[in-house]
C-alpha positions in Angstrom: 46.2 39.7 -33.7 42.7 40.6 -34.6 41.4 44.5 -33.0 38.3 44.4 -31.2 35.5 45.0 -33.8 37.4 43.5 -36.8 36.3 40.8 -38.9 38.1 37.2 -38.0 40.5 35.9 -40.9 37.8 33.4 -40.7 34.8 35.7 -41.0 36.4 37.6 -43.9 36.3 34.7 -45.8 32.9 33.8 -45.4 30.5 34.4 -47.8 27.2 36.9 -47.1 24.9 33.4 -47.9 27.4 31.6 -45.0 26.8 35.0 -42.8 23.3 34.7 -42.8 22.9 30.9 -42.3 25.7 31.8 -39.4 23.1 34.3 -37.9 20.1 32.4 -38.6 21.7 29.3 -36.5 21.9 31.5 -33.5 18.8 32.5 -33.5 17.3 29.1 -34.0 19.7 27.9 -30.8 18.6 30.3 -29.0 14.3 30.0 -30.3 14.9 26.3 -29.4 16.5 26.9 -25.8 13.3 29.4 -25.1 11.4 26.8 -26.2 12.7 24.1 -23.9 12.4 26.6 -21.2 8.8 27.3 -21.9 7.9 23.6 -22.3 9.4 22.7 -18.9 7.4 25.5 -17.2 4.3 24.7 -19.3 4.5 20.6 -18.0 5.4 21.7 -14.1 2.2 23.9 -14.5 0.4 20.9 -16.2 1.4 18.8 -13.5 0.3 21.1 -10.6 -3.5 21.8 -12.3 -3.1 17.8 -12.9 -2.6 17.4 -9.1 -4.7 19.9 -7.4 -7.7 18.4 -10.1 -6.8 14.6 -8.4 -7.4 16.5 -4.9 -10.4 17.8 -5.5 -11.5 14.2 -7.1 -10.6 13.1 -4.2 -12.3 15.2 -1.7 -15.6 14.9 -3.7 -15.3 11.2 -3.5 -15.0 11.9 0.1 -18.0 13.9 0.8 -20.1 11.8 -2.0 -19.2 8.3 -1.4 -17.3 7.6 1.2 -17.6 9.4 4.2 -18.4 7.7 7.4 -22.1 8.4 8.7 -22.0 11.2 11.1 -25.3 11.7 13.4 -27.0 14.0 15.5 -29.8 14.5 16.9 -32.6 18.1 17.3 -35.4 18.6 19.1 -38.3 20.8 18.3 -39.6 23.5 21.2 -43.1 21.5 21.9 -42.9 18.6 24.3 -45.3 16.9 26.4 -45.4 15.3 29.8 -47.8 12.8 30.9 -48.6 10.0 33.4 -50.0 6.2 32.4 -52.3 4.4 34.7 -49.7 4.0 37.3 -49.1 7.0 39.4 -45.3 6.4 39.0 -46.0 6.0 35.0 -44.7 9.7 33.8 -43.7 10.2 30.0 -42.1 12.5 27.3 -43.3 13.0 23.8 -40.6 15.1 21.9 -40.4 15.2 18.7 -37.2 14.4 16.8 -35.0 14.6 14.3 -31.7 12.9 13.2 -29.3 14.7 11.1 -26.9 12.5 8.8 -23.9 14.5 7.8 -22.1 11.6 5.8 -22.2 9.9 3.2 -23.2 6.6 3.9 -26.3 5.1 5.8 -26.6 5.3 9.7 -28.9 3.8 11.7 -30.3 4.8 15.0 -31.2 1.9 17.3 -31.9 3.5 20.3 -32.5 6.8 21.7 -32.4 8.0 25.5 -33.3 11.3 27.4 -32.6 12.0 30.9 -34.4 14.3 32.4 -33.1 16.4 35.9 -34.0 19.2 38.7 -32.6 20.1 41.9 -29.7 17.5 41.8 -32.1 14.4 40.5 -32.0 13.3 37.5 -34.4 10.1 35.8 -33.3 7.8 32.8 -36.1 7.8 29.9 -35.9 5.4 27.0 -37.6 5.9 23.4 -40.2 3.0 23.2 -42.8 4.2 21.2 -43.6 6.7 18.5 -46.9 8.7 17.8 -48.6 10.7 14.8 -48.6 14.2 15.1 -48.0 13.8 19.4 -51.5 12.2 19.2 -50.4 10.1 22.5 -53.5 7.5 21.8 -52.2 5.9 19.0 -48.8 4.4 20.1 -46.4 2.8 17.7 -43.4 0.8 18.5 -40.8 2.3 18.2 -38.4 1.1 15.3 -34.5 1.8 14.5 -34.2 5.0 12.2 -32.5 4.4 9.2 -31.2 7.5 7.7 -29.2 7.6 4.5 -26.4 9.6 3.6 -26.5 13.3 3.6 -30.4 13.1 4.8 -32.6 12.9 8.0 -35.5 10.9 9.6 -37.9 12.4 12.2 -40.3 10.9 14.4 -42.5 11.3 18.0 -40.9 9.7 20.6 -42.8 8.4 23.4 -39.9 8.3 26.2 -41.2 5.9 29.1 -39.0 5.5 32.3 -36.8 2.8 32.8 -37.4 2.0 36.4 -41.5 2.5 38.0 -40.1 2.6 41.5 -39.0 5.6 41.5 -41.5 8.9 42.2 -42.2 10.9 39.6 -39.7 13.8 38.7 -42.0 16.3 37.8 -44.8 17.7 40.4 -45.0 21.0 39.9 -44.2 23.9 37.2 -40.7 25.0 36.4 -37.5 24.8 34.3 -35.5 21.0 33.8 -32.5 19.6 32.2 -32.6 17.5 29.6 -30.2 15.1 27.7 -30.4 13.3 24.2 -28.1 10.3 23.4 -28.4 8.0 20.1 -27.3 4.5 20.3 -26.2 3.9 16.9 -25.3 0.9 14.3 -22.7 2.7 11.4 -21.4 0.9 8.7 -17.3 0.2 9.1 -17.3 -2.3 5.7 -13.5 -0.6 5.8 -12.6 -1.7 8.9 -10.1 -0.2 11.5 -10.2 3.2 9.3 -13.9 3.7 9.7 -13.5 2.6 13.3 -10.5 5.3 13.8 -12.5 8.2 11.9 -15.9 7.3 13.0 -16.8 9.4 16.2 -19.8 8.8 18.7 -22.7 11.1 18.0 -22.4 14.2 20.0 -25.5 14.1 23.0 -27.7 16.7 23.1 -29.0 18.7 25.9 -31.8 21.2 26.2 -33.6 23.5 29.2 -37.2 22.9 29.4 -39.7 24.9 30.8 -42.8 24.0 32.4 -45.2 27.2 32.9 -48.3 25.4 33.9 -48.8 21.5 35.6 -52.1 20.5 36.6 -51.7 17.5 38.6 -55.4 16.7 38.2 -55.7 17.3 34.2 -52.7 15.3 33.6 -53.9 12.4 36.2 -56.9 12.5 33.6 -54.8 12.0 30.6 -54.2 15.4 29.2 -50.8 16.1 28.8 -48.4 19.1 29.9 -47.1 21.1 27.4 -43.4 21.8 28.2 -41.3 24.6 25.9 -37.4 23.3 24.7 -37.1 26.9 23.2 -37.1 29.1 25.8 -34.0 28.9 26.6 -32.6 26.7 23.8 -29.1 25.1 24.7 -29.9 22.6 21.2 -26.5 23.8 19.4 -24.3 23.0 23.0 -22.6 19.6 23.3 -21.5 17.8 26.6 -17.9 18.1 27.2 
């Protein structure tokens, strides 16, 4: 029986050159097992910067390409009130913007404001646009294509829908007012753009009318109304 420390039968036998190839076989064993341990941390770490690059190719493609349109629509703080030739004929010019937040094209076909005080409210529909609120020079309006990640603004002209009603505004104070796109968006990918693609949020603003001359606007000068003054532009509807 070999003590503890002693050279094997085995070992005193070898040779120093056998020794040394002995120790140099270990080492290489264990160099090699490192090795593989390395290599198999060095290809999970591969395959995690691998994956987390697909994901942000992904979400780039996303937001670049293929995002749904996503629309809304601002106000600036100078409107105008007027009447037409009909005493009943009362008007809006506000001017507009529409916001596109996706990717690809939206278009706005139609765009409607109703306008309230003291528990009435009045239906207004965008039928013509002007140049720099010059209300002489009407336009048509037109749908408002806006492309991806971009915005279209106009004049709106926003006429009642139904003359047989009085007019809603007589006299100077503060009113309501809602903003709501009708919209065509482009589903080319079917029921996941119809699942994913949400209604554009309405609008809805607090106007405020310091001064109305009945007379002056009866003679075609317009009322100037402020949207800022108390500004409820960044509030949705529920």
């Amino acid at each position: 029986m070999t003590a503890p420390g002693q050279p094997t039968e085995e070992g005193k036998g070898a040779t120093p050159r056998q020794r040394i190839l002995a120790v140099i076989s270990v080492a290489a064993v264990s160099v090699v097992s490192r090795l593989r341990r390395y290599t198999a941390v060095l290809k999970r770490a591969a395959l995690s910067i691998s994956l987390v690059s697909l994901a942000f190719s992904a979400i780039s493609l996303y937001e670049t390409v293929l995002k749904q349109p996503s629309l809304q629509i601002l106000a600036g703080c100078n409107w105008e009130y007027g009447r037409g030739p009909g005493s009943y004929d009362e008007f809006f010019v506000v001017p507009v913007t529409v916001t596109n937040h996706g990717a690809r094209p939206g278009t706005v076909l139609t765009i409607e404001l109703t306008v309230s005080k003291g528990g009435q409210s009045k239906p207004f529909a965008a039928r013509f646009t002007v140049e720099n609120l010059d209300d002489k020079r009407r336009q048509l309006f037109a749908p408002l294509a806006v492309s991806g990640h971009d915005s279209a603004t106009a004049s709106a002209v926003f006429t009642q829908r139904h003359l047989t009603t009085p007019p809603l505004v007589g006299e100077d104070g503060r009113f309501r007012a809602w903003l709501k796109l009708t919209t065509a968006l482009d589903t080319s990918y079917g029921v996941i753009d119809r699942m994913l693609t949400a209604p554009p949020p309405e609008a809805r603003f607090e106007i405020h009318l310091a001064e109305f001359d009945i007379a002056a606007v009866l003679n075609g000068t317009n009322a100037g109304l402020d949207a800022c003054d108390s500004a409820l532009q960044s509030e949705h509807l529920p």
